[in-house]
N, C-alpha and C positions, 0 to 999 in steps of 0.2 A: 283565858285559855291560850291565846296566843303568845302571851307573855309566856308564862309558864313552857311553850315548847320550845322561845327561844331559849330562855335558863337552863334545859334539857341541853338543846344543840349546841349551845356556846362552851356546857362543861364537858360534852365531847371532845369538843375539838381541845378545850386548855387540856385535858384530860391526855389526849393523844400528842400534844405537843410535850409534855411534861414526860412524857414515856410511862406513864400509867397504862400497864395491858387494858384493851378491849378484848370482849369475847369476839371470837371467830364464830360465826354461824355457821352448823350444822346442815347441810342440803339433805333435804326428806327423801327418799327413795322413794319411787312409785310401785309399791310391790311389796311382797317379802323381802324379808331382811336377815341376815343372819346376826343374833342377838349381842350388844356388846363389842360388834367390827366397826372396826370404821378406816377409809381409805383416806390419806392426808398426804393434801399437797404440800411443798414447802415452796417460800419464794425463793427465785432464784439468787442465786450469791448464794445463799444460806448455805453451812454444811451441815449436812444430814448427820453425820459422827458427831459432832460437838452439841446439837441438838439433841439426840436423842439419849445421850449421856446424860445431859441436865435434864430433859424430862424424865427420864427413866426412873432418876436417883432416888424419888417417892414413893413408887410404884407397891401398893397392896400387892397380897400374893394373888392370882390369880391373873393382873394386868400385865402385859407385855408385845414386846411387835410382833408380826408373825410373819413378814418379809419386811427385807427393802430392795426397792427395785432399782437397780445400778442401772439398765442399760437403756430403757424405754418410759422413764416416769421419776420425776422428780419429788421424791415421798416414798410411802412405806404402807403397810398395816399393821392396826396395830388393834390386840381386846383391850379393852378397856374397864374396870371394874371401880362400884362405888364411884367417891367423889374424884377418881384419878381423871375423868374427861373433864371436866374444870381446870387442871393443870393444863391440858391441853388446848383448852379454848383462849387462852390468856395469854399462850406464845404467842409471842410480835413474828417468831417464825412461820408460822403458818400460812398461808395465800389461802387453801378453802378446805374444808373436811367434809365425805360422803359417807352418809350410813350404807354398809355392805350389804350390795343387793343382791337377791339371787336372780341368777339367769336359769333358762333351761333349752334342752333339745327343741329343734325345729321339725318336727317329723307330727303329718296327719295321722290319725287315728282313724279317721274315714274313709277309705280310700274308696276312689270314684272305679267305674267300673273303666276295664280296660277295654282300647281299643284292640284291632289284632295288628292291623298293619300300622307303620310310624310314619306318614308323607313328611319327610325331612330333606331340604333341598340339598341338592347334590354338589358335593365340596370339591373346588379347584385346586388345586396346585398341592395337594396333601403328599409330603417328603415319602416314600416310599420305607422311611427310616423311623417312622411316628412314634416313640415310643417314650422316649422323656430321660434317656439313656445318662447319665451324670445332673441329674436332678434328684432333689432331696424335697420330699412331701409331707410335712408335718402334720397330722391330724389331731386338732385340738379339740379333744368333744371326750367321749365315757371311754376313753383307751380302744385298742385294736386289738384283736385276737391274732395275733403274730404268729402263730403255727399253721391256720388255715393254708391249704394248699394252691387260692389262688395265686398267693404272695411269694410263690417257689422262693422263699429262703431271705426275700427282699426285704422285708418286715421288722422293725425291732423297736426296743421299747425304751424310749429320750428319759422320761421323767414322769412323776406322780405329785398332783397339788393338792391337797385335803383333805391326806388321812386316809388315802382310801387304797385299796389292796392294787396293786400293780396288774389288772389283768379287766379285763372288756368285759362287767358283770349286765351288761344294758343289750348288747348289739349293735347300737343307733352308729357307736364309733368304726368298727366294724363293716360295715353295711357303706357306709360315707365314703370309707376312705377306697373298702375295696370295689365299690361299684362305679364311682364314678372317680375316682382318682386311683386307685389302683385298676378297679371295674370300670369305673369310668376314673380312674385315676391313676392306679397299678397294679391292680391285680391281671394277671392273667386269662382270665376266664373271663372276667364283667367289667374289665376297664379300657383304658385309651392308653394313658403311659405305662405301655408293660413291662417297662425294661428300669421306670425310677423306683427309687428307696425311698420306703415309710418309715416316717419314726413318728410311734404312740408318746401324745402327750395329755396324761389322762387330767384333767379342770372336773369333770362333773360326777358325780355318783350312780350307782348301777340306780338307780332311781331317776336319773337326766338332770338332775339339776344341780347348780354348784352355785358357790361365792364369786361373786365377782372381783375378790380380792387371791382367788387361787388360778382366777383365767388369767389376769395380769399377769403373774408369776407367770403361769406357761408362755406367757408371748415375750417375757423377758428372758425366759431360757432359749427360747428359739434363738431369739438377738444373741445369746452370750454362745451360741454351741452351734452354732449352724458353720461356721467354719467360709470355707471359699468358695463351694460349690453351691451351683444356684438354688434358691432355697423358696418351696409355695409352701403356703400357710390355708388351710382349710376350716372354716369354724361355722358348725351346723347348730347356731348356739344363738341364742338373744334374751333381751329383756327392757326393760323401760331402760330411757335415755340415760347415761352413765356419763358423765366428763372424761372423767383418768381412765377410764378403758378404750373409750375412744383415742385417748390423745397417747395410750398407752400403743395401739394400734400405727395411728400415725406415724408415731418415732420408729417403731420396728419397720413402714416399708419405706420411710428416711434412710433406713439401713442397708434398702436392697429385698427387702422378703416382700414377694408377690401375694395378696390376699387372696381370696374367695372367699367369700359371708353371706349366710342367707339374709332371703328378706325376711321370712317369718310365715306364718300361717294362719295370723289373725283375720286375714282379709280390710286391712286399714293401710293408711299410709304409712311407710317404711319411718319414714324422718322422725319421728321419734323412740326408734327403738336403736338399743346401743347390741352387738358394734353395725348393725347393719347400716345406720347414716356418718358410717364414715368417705367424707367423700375422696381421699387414695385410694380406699380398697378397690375392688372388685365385687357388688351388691347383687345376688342374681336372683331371681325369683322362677316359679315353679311355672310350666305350662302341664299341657296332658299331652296325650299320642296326634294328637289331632291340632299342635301349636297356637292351642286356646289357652288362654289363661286359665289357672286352677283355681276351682271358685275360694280356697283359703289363703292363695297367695298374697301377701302383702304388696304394693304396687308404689309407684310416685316418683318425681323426678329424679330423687336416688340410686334408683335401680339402673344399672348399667347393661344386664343382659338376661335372658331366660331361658333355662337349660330343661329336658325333662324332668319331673318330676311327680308325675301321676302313674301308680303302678310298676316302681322298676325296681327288677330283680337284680339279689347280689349278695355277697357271703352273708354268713351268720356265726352266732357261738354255736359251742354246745360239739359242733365236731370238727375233725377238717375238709369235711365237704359239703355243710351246712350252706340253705340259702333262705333269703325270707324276701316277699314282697313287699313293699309298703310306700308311703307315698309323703311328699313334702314338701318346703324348700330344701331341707336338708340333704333331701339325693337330686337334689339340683347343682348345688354346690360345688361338690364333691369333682362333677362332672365338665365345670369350666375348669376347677383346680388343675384337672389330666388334660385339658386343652390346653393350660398355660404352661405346664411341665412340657408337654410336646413339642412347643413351640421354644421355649427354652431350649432345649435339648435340641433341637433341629437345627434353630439358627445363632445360637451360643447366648450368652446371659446379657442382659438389655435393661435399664431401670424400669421399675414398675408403672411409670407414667407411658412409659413408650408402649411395654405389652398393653396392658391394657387401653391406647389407643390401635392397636392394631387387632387386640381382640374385638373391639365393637367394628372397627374396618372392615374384617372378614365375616362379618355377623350377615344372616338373614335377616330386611326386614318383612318377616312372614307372620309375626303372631299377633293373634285375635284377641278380644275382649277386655284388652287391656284399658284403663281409665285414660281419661284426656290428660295430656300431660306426662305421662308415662312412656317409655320405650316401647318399642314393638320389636327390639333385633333376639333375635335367635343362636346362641353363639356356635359357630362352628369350630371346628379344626381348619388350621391353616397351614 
């Protein structure tokens, strides 16, 4: 037997000295998956043009990429049909390949009873000018209803990833952007920065859930279109542990783009759900009126701060005066995002490592219930 495995391992190795393709392993997604996707890394040096030329040249009908990502991801996606993933597992170009997993919305279905009043500790030094005024708020999640009248006129719509109709069929996107980044992020009626610009980047289906090979793409348009003006990035979005979305993540706030990402609402540790264990971002989790943790919040050394998200009201579809209640990490989110646009906007554009140490700076430490090892800051405005 042992012989036998060294015979295996030694024609590896002449194998791979000789330049004889090995297969690239497959990494399993923890989840659904959307059938026949898969997201592939290349090693570096490699060119992605001359690559995918020669693998392409085979291609059954049905196979082909469905992006490539220039600005935050070194790879592409690509369906896959019949025996065409076999050409693929055999390039010497490839570093690692992911089956496309699906992510979805961060938003409770339960929501706990509300308190009436919110004991929120009382914020110093807050500019008199708070409002996020030449800041650019991206919301990536099921699009924005951009005619809503919290958004007086601010609102408009960047791009669409997977097919899906250019317009806010969910709410969840909606709800996110304008309650706690319109609402609590720019809207006027339910947010914090009322005076920053949204732009709809719709990743997931009026159903909440999307491919993780269409989130990439949104966070790679943000990199490519965000221009010079200070640019947050909002995602009320998660799913099992992901590499190239993470690292897709990472390179965009290499770029200057401020995060906020929920933790989730499993009630488990953050660190394995993707993009919420990205440690650049901004990971915030859910408390209630009462700066208790929300018993579905996700927790763990990840998380960097805790915004409400038990019962809070803020637009809706359907009209332009539409509101709905509901509860999450997702309108937690939303809610640091209109803190970081304020703060942006107040004291001029700063890299993401600074805000976000200045955002846990100015933070409360007031909340309860949280696990050992877990933050307890409360973010404020600053």
């Amino acid at each position: 037997m042992r012989a036998a495995f060294f015979t295996c391992a030694a024609l590896a190795v002449i194998l791979s000295a000789l330049g004889v393709p090995t297969n690239v392993p497959i990494s399993k997604h923890a989840g659904s998956v959307k059938a026949d996707s898969y997201i592939v890394k290349l090693k570096d040096g490699v060119s992605k043009e001359s690559h995918l030329s020669t693998i392409s040249s085979g291609f059954v009908a049905g196979s082909g990429v469905q992006y490539t990502y220039d600005n935050v991801f070194h790879g592409y996606a690509i369906n896959l049909k019949g025996k065409d993933l076999d050409l693929l597992l055999q390039s010497k170009d490839v570093e690692y390949i992911l089956e496309d997993g699906i992510a979805s919305i961060e938003y409770y279905p339960g929501d706990e009873p509300a308190v009436a009043e919110r004991s929120e500790p009382a914020v110093n030094h807050l500019s008199p000018r708070a409002n996020g005024s030449g800041v650019v708020v991206y919301g990536i999640d099921t699009g924005i209803y951009t005619a809503h009248s919290t958004f007086g006129g601010r609102a408009s719509w960047g791009a669409t990833f997977g097919g899906y109709a250019n317009a806010d069929g969910n709410g969840h996107g909606t709800h996110d952007v304008l309650k706690d980044t319109a609402g609590t992020a720019v809207g006027t009626t339910y947010g914090v920065a009322t005076s920053a610009r949204i732009v709809a980047i719709k990743v997931l289906s009026d159903a909440g859930s999307g491919a993780y090979s269409d989130i990439i793409a949104g966070v790679n348009w943000v990199v490519s279109n965000k221009g010079s003006s200070p640019a947050v990035a909002t995602m009320s979005l998660g799913g099992s542990a992901n590499s190239a979305l993470d690292s897709a993540i990472s390179s965009a706030i290499s770029s200057g783009v401020h995060f906020s990402i929920a933790a989730g609402n499993s009630n488990v540790d953050a660190a394995n759900t993707s993009p919420a264990r990205v440690t650049a971002a901004n990971t915030v989790g859910a408390v209630d009126s009462s700066n208790r943790k929300a018993s579905f919040s996700n927790y763990g050394s990840i998380l960097d701060v805790w915004a409400l998200g038990v019962n809070v009201l803020s637009a809706w579809i359907g009209s332009t005066t539409a509101t709905n209640t509901i509860s999450g990490a997702s309108m937690a989110t939303p809610r640091v995002a209109g803190y970081l646009a304020v703060a942006l906007g107040d004291y001029g554009s700063v890299s993401p490592a600074s805000l976000s140490t200045s955002l846990k700076s100015h933070a409360a430490a007031v909340v309860t219930g949280a696990p050992s090892g877990t933050t307890n800051l409360l973010a404020q405005r600053w």
